[in-house]
C-alpha positions in Angstrom: 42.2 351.6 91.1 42.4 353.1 87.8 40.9 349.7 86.6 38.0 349.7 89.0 37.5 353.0 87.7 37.4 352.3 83.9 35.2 349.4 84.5 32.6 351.5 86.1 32.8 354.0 83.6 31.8 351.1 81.0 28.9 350.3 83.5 27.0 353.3 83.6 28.1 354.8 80.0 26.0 351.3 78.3 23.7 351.6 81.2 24.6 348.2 82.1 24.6 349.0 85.5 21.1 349.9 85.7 20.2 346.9 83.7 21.8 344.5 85.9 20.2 345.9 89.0 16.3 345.6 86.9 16.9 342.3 86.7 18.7 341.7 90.2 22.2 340.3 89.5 22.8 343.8 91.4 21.5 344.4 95.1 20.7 347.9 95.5 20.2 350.9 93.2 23.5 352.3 91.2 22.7 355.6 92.7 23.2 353.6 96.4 26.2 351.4 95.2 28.1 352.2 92.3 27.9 355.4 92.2 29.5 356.3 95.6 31.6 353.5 94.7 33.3 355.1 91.8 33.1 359.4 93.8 35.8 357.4 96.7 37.8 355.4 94.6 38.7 358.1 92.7 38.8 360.8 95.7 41.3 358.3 97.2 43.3 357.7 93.6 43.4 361.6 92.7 44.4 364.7 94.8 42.0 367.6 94.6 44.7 369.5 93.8 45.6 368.5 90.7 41.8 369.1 89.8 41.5 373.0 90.6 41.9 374.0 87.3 39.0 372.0 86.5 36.9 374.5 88.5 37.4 376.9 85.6 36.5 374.9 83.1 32.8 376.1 81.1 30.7 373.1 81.8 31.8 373.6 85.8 30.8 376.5 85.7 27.5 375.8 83.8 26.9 372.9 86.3 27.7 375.3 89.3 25.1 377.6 88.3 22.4 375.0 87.5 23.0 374.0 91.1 23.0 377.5 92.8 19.8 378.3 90.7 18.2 374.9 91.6 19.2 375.7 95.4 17.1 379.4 95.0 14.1 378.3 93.0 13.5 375.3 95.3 12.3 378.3 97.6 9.2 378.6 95.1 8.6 375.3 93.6 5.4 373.8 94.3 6.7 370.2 94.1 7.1 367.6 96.6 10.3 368.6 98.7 11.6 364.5 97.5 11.3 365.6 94.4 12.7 369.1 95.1 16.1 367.0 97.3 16.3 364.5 94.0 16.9 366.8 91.6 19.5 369.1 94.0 21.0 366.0 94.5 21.0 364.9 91.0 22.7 368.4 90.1 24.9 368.1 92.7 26.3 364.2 91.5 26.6 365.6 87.9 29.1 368.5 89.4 31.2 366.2 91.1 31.1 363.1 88.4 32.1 365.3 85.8 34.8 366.8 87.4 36.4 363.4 88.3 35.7 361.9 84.6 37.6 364.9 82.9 40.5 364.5 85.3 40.4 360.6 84.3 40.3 361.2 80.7 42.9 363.4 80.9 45.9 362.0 82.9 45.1 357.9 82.3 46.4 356.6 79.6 45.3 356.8 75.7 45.2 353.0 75.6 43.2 353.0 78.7 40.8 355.8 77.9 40.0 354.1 74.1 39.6 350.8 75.5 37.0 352.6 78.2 35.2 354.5 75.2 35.1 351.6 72.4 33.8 349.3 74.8 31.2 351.7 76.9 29.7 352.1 72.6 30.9 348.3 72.0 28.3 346.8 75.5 25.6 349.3 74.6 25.7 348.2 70.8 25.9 344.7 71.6 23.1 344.8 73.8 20.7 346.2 71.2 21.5 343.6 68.6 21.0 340.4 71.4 17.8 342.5 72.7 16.7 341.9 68.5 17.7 338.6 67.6 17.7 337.2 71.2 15.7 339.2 73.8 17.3 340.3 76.9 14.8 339.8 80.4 12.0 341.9 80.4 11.7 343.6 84.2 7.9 345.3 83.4 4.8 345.3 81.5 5.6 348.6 79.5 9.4 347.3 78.3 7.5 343.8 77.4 5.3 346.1 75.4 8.3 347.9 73.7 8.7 346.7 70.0 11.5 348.5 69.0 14.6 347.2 71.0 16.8 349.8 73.2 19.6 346.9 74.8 20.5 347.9 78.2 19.4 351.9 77.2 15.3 350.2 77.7 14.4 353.5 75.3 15.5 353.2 72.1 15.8 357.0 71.5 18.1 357.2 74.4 20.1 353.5 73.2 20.4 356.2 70.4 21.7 359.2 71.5 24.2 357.7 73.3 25.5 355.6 70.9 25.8 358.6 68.9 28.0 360.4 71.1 30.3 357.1 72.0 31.1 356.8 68.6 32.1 360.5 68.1 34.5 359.6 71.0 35.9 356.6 69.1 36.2 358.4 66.2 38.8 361.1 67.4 40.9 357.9 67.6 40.5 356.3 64.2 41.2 359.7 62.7 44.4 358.4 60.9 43.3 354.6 60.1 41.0 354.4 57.0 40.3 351.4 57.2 39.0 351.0 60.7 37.2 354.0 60.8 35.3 353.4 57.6 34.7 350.0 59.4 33.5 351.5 62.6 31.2 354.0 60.6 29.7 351.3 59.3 29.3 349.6 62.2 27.7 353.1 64.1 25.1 353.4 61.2 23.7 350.1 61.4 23.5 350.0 65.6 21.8 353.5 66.0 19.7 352.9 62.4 18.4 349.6 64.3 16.8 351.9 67.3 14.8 352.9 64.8 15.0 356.6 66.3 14.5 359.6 64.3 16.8 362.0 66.0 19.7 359.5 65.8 19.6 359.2 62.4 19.5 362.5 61.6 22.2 362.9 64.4 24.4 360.1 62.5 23.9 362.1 59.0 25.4 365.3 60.8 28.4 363.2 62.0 28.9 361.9 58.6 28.4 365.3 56.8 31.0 367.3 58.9 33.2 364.7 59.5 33.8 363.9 55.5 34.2 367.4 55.1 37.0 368.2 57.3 38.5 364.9 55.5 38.0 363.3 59.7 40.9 365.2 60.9 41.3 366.5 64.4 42.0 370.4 63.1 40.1 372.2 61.0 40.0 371.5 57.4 36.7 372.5 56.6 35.2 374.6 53.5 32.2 375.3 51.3 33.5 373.6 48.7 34.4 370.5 50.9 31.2 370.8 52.9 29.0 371.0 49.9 30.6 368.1 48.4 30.0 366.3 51.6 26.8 366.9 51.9 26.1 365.7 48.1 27.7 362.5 48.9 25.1 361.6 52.0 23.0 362.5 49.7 23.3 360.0 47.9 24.3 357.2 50.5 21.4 357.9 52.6 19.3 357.8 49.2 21.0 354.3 49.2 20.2 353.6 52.5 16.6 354.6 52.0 16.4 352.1 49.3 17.2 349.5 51.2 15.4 350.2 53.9 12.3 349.8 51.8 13.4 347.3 50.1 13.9 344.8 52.8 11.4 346.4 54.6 8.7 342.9 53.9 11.9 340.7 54.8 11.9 342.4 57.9 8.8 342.0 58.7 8.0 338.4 57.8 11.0 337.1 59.6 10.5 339.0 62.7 6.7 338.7 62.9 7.2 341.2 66.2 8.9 344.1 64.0 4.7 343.8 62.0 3.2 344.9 65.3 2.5 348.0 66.9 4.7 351.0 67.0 7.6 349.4 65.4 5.6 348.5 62.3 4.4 352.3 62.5 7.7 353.3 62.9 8.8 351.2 59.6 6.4 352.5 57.7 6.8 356.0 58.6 10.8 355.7 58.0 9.7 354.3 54.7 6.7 356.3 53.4 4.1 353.5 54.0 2.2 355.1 56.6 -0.8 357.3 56.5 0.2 359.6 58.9 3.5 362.0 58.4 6.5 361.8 59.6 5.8 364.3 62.5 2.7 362.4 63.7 4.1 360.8 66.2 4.9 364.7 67.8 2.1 366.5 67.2 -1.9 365.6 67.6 -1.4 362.8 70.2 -3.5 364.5 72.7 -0.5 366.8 74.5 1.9 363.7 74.5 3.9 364.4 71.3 7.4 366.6 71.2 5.4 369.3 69.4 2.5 369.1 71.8 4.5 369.3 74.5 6.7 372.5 73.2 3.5 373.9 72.4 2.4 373.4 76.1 6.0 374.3 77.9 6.4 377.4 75.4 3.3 378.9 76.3 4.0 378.5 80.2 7.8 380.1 79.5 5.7 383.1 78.2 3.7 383.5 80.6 5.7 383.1 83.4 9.3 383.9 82.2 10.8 384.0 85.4 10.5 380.2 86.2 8.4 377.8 87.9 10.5 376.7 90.4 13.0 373.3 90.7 11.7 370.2 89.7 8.4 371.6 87.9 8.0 370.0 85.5 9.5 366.7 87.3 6.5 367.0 89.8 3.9 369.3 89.2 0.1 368.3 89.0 0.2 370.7 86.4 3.0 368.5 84.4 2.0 365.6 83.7 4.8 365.0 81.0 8.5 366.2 81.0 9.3 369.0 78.5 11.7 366.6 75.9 13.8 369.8 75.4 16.3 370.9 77.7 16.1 374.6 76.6 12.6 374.4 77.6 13.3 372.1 80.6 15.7 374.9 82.0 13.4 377.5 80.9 10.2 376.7 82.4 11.9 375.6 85.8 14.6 378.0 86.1 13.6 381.0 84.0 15.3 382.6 81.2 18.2 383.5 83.5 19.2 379.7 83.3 18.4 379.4 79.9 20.7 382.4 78.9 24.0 380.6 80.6 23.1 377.4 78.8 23.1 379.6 75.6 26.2 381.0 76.4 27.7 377.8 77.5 27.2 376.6 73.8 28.5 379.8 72.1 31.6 379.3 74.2 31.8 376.0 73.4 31.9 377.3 69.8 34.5 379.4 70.4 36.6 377.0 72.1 36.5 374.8 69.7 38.0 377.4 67.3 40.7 378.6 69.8 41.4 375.2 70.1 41.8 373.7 67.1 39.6 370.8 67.9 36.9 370.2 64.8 35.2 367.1 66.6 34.8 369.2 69.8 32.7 371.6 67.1 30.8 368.3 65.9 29.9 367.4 69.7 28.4 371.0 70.5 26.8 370.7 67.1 25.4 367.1 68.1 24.3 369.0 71.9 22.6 371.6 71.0 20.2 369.6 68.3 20.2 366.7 71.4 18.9 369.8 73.8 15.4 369.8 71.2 14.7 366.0 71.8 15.9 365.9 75.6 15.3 367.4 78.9 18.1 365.3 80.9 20.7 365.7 79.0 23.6 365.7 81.5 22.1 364.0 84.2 22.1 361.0 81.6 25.6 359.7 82.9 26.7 357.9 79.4 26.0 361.9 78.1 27.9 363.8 80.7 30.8 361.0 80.3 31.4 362.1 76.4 30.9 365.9 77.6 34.0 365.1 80.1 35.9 363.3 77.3 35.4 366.1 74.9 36.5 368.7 77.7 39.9 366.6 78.6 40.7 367.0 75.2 40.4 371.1 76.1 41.5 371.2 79.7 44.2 368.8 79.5 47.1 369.2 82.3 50.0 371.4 81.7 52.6 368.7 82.9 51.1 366.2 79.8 51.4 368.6 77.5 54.7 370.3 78.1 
């Protein structure tokens, strides 16, 4: 069962899953399928038992309270009571996934749990390069409109971010081989640089920043003087990198004529200083549909209305016609500042955690969410998110009997 479990784990961390149902090699929804499929298998394989301690944990907690707030607001939301039922229902699967992928991460296997994590990043990577050079089978007018390729993730910023956190998992297991780690950080530069996405990039330099300063060890190592130094050398291999990129820039786009078109050729030019526009203009002045438009817009209805919209808000509203693209605001503007303040918290104790626990990439991953929180509004109910959040939190909770 273990196996049936790691495979789906694979499936919905590279979003194959959802990819295979678009295009029909799957009957019904993952949500109707695989999904239940993976909550008995490992209700039969585990005892609950053995998972109490989980209940204690500070993301089941955080997820707890999410749900009893989402339960209370949907009292007041003026949403659809669908959309009201899919998002209790969403917060609901997120509890009881994460508690399940935590106790899996924790008590299989290291073999097991690094061959689930290389190749959840390996599929998802894979996918992106054959969606370039290949083309995987477009399911809808707007993906067939997509320049910039995404793989199995459809959206290149979220290809993006969670390649990003799959290779932070993968990387707390090439902490003591050079060679392979220098090979896979390689490797995680040039899948997440070919999204093309902003916040992965910049994502990928804070990796590489704190990771070379704390020398890419497990505890914590870290200095000014090491993190100064650090930081100097990206300078100066993202200068590289930046060279290149305009360099080959032409190549690029005479020998993929589709990379000339569109928002990928304003996306090139952009990343390489070509463009007319800034490098923000994509955000801000597109008519309320940029990230700074629409934390301008969400922002000034927090303000106004502090105590919270009600659940699902800014899912359904009239009055929404675009999510928020920041969780903070996201929790904010549908929850009120009460939920907003354990999220907060949640991060801060994460923080602290990490500390108490000796565990430097668990501070690189709360460093990584809380920047992923301006960009995103569904953070954990992205599954290939909340399955690094329950990798990095085995590493905390593990079980007593493994570690005495």
């Amino acid at each position: 069962m273990k196996y049936i479990i790691a495979v789906l784990i694979v499936l919905f961390a590279s979003f194959a899953d959802i990819f295979l149902f678009r295009i029909g090699i799957i009957p019904v929804q993952p949500s109707e399928l695989l999904i239940p499929l993976f909550l008995v298998v490992c209700a039969v394989r585990y005892s609950i038992l053995d998972m109490l301690d989980i209940f204690k944990s500070h993301t089941f907690r955080l997820f707890a309270a999410i749900l009893f707030l989402s339960l209370v607001y949907s009292a007041k939301s003026p949403v659809s009571t669908d959309v009201i039922i899919t998002e209790i229902v969403l917060c609901l699967f997120t509890l009881v996934m994460y508690v399940f992928l935590v106790h899996f991460f924790r008590t299989e296997s290291k073999n097991l749990v690094f061959l689930v994590i290389f190749s959840s990043f390996a599929v998802l990577a894979l996918s992106v390069y054959y969606d370039y050079f290949v083309g995987l089978p477009k399911f809808s007018a707007s993906l067939e409109a997509m320049v910039r390729k995404g793989g199995f993730g459809e959206n290149p910023n979220q290809a993006a971010s969670a390649m990003k956190f799959l290779a932070l998992c993968v990387l707390v297991y090439l902490q003591q081989n050079k060679a392979k780690r220098s090979l896979f950080i390689v490797v995680m530069v040039m899948s997440v640089f070919m999204t093309f996405s902003r916040s992965g990039i910049i994502s990928i330099a804070l990796i590489l920043i704190l990771g070379t300063a704390n020398s890419w060890s497990a505890k914590f190592k870290i200095n000014p003087a090491s993190l100064f130094k650090s930081s100097f050398k990206m300078v100066f291999l993202f200068a590289f990198l930046y060279v290149g990129l305009v360099f080959f820039a032409g190549i690029l786009k005479s020998e993929f004529p589709e990379l000339a078109r569109g928002g990928m050729a304003d996306r090139i030019d952009l990343l390489t200083g070509q463009s007319k526009g800034s490098i923000i203009a994509e955000d801000s002045g597109t008519g309320g549909g940029g990230r700074g438009d629409l934390l301008l817009i969400f922002l000034d209805k927090f303000m106004k209305n502090p105590i919270g919209y009600g659940t699902a808000y800014t899912v359904g509203s009239s009055d929404s016609h675009l999510n928020t693209h920041n969780y903070y605001l996201y929790l904010a503007v549908n929850l009120g500042f009460l939920a907003l303040l354990f999220y907060l918290i949640y991060l801060f104790v994460g923080i602290q955690i990490s500390f108490k626990s000796d565990q430097f990439y668990y501070l690189i991953f709360i460093a990584l969410l809380m920047f992923e929180g301006l960009i995103s509004h569904y953070i954990f109910y992205n599954r290939s998110m909340l399955i690094c959040v329950a990798f990095f939190d085995s590493l905390i909770y593990k079980k007593v009997l493994n570690t005495a």
